[in-house]
C-alpha positions in Angstrom: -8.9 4.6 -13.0 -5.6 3.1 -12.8 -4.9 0.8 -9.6 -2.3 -1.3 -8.7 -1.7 -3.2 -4.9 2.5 -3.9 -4.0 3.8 -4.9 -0.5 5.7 -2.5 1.0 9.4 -2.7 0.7 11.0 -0.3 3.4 11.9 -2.2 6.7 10.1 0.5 8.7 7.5 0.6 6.7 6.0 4.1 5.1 7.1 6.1 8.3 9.1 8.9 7.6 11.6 9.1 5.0 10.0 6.5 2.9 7.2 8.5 3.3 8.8 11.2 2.0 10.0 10.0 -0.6 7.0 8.8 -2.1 5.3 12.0 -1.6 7.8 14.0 -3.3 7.7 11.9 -6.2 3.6 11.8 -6.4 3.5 15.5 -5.8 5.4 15.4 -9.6 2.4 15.0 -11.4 -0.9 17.2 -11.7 -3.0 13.6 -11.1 -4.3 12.8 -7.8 -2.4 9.8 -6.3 -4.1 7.5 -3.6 -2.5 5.3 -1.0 -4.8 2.7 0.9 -4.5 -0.2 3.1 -7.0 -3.0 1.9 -9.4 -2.4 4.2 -8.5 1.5 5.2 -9.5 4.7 3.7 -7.3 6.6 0.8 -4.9 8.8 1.4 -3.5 11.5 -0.6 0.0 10.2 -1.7 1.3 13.9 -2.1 1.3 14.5 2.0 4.0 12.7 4.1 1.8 13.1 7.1 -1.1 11.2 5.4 1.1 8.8 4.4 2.4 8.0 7.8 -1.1 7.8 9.2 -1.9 4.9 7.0 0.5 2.9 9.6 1.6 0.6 6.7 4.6 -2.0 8.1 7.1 -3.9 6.1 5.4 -6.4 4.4 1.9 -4.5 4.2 -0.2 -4.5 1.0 -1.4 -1.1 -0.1 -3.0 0.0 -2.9 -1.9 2.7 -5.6 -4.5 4.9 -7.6 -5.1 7.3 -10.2 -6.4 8.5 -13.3 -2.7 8.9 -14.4 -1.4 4.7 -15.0 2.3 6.1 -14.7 1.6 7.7 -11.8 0.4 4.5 -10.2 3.4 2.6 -11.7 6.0 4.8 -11.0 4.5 5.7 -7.0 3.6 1.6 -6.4 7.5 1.1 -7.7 8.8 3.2 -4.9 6.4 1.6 -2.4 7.9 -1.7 -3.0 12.0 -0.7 -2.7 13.7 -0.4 0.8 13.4 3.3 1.0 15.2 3.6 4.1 18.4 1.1 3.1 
């Protein structure tokens, strides 16, 4: 399993459009992607709404997941832009 943790870029944090955004990319691959705040439970990457209820600010640290080590790479790389500039 494949895990990598990044500080969120956006300056709203993974609220909508960022959110989004990083769902539409994770739902790319056939892998199951995970987001999680350190000391929350996963969420599927692939659903916006799942996303959003992680509540993840500017500046939090979240963790990527997969079996897939692109996946994580290419999702946690998203995570860390400004989504919403």
């Amino acid at each position: 399993m494949a895990k990598k943790t990044v500080v969120v870029g956006s300056s709203v944090g993974l609220h909508a459009r960022p959110a989004a955004t990083v769902a539409a990319a994770a739902g790319e691959y056939d892998d199951e992607i995970t987001i999680a705040l350190a000391d929350g439970d996963p969420v599927d990457a692939s659903s916006v709404l799942l996303i959003m209820t992680l509540g993840a600010e500017h500046g939090s640290e979240v963790t990527v997941e997969s079996d897939n080590a692109e996946a994580v790479d290419a999702i946690a790389a998203l995570i860390e832009k400004d989504l919403d500039a």
